[in-house]
N, C-alpha and C positions, 0 to 999 in steps of 0.2 A: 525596112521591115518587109514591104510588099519582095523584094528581092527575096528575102530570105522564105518566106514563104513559097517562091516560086520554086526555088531551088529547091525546097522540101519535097513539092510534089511531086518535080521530075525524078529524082533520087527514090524515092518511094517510103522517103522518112517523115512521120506526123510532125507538122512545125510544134517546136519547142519541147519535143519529147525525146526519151531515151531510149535504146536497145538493150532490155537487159538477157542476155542469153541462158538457157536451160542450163539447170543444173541441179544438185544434192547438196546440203547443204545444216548442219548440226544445228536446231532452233531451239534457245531456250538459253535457261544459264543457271547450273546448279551452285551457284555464288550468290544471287541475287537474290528476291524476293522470292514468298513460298510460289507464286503465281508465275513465277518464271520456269519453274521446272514440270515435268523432269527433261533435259537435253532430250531430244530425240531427231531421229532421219527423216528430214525431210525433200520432196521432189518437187522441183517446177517448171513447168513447160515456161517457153521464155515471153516477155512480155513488155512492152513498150509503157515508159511512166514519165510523167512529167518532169522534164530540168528542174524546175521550179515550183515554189508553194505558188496556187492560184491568188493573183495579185487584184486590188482593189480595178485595177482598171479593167480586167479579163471579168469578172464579177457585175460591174456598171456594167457593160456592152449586154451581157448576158439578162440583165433587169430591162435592160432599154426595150432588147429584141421579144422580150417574155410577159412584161409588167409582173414580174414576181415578186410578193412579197415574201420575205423570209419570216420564222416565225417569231422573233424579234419585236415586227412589227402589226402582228395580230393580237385582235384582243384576247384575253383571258376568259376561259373557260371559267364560271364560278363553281362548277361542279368537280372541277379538277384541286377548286382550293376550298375544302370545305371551312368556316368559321370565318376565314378575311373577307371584311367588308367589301363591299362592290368597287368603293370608292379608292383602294386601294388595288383591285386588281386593272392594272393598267399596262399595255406594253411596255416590255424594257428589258433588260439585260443585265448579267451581272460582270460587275467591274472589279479589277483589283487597286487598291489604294494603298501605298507606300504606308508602313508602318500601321497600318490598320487591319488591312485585310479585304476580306470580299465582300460587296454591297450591290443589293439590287437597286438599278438606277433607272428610273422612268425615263422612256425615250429616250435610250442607247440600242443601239444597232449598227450594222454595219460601216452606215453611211456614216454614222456619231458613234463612235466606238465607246466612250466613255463616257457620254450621254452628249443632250441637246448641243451644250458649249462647245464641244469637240466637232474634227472634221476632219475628210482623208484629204482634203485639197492637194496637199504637198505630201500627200502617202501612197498616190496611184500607183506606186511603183511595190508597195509594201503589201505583205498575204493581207488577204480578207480575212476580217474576225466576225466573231459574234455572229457566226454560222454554228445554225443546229444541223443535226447530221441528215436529216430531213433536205435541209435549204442543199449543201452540198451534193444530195444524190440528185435534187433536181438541174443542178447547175451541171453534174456529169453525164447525166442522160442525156442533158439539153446539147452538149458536147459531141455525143458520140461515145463517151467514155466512161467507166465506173470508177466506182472508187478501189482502192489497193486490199486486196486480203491482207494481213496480219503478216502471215506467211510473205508473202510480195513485198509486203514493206520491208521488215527484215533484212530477206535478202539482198533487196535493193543497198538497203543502209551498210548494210557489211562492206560492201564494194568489192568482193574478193577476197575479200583479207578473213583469214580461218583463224578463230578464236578471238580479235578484234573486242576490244570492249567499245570504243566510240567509233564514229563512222570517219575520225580521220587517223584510228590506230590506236596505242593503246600508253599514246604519251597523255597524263592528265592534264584539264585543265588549264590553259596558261594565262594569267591577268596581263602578261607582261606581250604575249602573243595570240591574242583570240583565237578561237580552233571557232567560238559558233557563238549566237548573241544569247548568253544566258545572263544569271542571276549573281553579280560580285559583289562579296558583302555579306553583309549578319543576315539572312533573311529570318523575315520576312520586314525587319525592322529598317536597316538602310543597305541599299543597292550604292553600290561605289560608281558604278557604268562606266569601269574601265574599258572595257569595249566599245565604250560612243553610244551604246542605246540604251534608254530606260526600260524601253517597250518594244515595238517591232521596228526591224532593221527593213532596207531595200532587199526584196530576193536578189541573192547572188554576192551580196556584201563579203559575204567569205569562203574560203575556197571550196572547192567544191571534193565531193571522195573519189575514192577511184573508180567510179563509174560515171562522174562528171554531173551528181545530183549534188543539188544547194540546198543549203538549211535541211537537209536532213538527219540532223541532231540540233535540237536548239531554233530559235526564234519563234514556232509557234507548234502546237500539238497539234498534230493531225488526224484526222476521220480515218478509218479503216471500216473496210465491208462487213467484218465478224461481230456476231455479239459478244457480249465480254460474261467469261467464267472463269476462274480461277482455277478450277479444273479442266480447263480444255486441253491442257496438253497430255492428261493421262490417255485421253480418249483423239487424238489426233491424227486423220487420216495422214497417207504418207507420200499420196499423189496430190498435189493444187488442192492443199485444205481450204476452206472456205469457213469454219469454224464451225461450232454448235450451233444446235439445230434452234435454242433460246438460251436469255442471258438468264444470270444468276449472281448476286453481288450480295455476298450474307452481310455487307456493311446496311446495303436496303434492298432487303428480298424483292419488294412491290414494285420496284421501278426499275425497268428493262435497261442495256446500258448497252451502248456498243463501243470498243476497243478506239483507245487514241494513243497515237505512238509519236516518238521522236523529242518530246520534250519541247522546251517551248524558254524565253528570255526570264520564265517566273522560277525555272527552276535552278537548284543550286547545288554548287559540289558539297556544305553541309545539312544538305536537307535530301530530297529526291533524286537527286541525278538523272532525272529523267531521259536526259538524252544519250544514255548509252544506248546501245542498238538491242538490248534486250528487252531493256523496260517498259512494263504494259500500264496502260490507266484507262480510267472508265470513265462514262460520262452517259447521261438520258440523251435517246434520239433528239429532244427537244430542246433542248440546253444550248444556249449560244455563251461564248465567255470570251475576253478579250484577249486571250494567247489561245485559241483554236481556228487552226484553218483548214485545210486541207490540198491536194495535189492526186491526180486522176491517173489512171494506166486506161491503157488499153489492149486487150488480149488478142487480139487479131494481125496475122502477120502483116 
């Protein structure tokens, strides 16, 4: 590892990160959801992004060097929840559970992805979850680096490839050959895990696109810099969008939501598809969940 970092620095390449070079580039997908359209031209200056989704062990170092708590494991605001008891608002996070569905679990967080019982011991190698976008912007500052515009990710995800519906091309789905660790099965009822994983895989378990980024479709949904609106691509600059100026989500006007991309092992070819390289989803700055993590750029040559 020390080698390879040293190589990085003589080279003048960030360790563990990607060159993606300028270019134009059709964003959106008049096939998909209303929120995907309309197609339009977009430009971007080029930009350096992580190989990999940021791993449970790149996360520790960063709490070790910081003593950061994520919001996971802060207490609750009772003014944020008006009418639930005190004794009820307690840190935690919400988990998915096989044939159930989503539940908030007291003391689950990063370290306990699916509460107290749980542990990354043998997951140091797997994305960090149950980061709110909050915890993420801190861990990219702390870096050096931000999070991906919408636009950036995208791109990134395409790998080159023009018109492209997933980021390994536009073969579906394979049980029989994994393209990315998603969702095999009836969801939400039973997951088959043909693929080998229930929940999140090692970064890098599967190949990588043609820009040599991992898991960018599938094993966990990623942070992006923009807020989320359904309308932003009417209104979309056409140089390094950065999105709208505030979010707007008529599912829940009140609660602000920023942009997550790429999909994640929850989702499935008969339900979301999430991971095709067009598809948007929202989520509150504060929200941690157990298939969101995230992966940094940096815009600096």
């Amino acid at each position: 590892m020390i080698s390879i970092i040293l190589a990085a620095a003589i080279s003048g390449t960030p360790a563990g990160m990607v060159w993606i070079p300028s270019g134009t580039f059709k964003m959106g997908s008049n096939s998909g959801l209303s929120d995907e359209s309309p197609v339009h031209p977009v430009s971007l200056s080029g930009f350096w992004i992580d190989k990999y989704e940021v791993t449970n062990q790149q996360f520790e170092t960063f709490v070790k060097a910081t003593g950061y708590k994520t919001i996971a494991e802060r207490p609750l605001n009772p003014k944020d929840f008006p009418g639930v008891p005190k004794s009820k608002l307690v840190p935690g996070a919400l988990v998915f559970v096989e044939g159930k569905g989503w539940d908030y679990v007291p003391g689950a967080y990063w370290r306990h992805p699916s509460g107290p019982k749980s542990n990354i011991v043998k997951k140091m190698s797997h994305p960090v979850v149950q980061v709110a976008w909050d915890d993420a912007m801190a861990y990219a500052q702390w870096a050096g680096k931000t999070l991906p515009t919408e636009a950036q990710y995208e791109f990134a995800a395409r790998g080159g490839k023009t018109g492209a519906e997933y980021s390994w091309g536009n073969e579906p789905p394979n049980t029989k050959r994994p393209q990315a660790n998603i969702w095999q099965g009836r969801f939400p009822v039973k997951n088959d895990n043909t693929d080998g994983f229930a929940s999140t895989s090692p970064v890098g378990t599967f190949k990588p696109n043609s820009y040599g980024l991992f898991d960018i479709g599938g094993n966990v949904w990623e942070w992006c810099l923009d807020w989320y609106r359904p309308d932003s691509y009417s209104h979309s600059e056409k140089m390094n969008p950065k999105g709208p100026k505030n979010s707007y989500d008529p599912d829940e006007p009140n609660v602000p939501k920023h942009v997550v991309r790429g999909g994640s092992f929850l989702c499935a070819d008969c339900y979301c598809k999430g991971y095709r390289v067009t598809a948007r989803m929202k989520s509150s700055a504060d929200t941690g969940l157990c298939h969101t993590g995230f992966r940094c750029v940096s815009n600096s040559k």
